[in-house]
N, C-alpha and C positions, 0 to 999 in steps of 0.2 A: 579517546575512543577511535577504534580504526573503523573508517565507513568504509565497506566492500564496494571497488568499482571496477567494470570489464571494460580495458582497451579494446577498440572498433576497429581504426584505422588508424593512419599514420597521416599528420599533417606536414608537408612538407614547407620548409623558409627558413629565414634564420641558415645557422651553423648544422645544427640537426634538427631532424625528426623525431616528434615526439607522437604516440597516442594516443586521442581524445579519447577520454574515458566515458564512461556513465554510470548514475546511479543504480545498485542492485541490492535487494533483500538478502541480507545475510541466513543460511540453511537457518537457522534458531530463529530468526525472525518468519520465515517460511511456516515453520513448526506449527510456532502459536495464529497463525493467520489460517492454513490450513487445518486447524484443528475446528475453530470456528465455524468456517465454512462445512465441512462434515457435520457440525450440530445441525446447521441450518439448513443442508442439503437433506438431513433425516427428518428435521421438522414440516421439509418443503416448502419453505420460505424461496431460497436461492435453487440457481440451477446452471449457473454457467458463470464462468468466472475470465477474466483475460490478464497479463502482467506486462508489464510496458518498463521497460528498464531509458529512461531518457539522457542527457548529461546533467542534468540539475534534479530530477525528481524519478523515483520509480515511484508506477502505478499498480496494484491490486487490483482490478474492476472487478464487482460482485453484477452478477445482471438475473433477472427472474426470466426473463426468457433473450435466446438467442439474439432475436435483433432488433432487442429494444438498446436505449441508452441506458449505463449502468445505476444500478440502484445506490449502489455505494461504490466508493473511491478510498482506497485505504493508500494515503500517501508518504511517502519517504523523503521530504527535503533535507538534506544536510546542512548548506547555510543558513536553516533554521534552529539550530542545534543549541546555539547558545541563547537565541532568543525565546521565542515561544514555545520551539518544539521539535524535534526531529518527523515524528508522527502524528499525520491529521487523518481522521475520519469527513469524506465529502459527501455530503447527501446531492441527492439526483437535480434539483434545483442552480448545484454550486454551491450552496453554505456549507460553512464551515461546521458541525457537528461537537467534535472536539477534536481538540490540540494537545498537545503534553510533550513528553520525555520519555516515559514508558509504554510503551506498545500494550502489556496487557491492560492499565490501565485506560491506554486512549480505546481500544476497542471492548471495554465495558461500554458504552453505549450502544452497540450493537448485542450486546450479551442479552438487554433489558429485550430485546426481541423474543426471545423465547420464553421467557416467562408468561405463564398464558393463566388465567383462570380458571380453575378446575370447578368440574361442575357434579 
């Protein structure tokens, strides 16, 4: 599996320079993430979102209003790839929500949010 990473800067030592990378949401991975959030921005659930590309994790932040802390955290670890999971859902707390391999999958948990009772 290729993990999409964007060179920053250049660290310099050694013989050469090389560029510390970071973790990034590949455009398909975007897709289905953004897709989500549009349900939930029509439901009016979410309203502001933020992306955090780091060297070990990208972030997703879903947030209900501006300047609160985020409601949800839709995370990217790599070296978790073979273990647990590449893709965690973080609830506002910090727990862990779900974990998995497949992003559609890990973000049915947040799916179960719009499901509403009709009345």
């Amino acid at each position: 599996m290729n993990i999409p990473t964007i060179p920053t800067r250049t660290i310099s030592g050694g013989s050469a320079d090389r560029p510390v990378e970071q973790v990034a949401f590949h455009r398909t991975e975007l897709s289905v993430i953004l897709s989500l959030y549009g349900r939930m921005v029509a439901a009016g659930e979410w309203r502001d979102y933020g992306i955090s590309c780091l060297r070990e994790v990208a972030v997703f932040a879903v947030f209900r209003r501006t300047a609160e802390i985020p409601l949800y955290r839709i995370e990217k670890r790599p070296k978790l790839r073979m273990k647990q999971g590449l893709y965690a859902v973080v609830g506002p707390g910090g727990q862990v929500l779900k974990r998995g391999h497949d992003l559609k999958s890990v973000l049915g948990v947040l799916e179960r949010k719009l499901i509403r009772a009709v009345e």
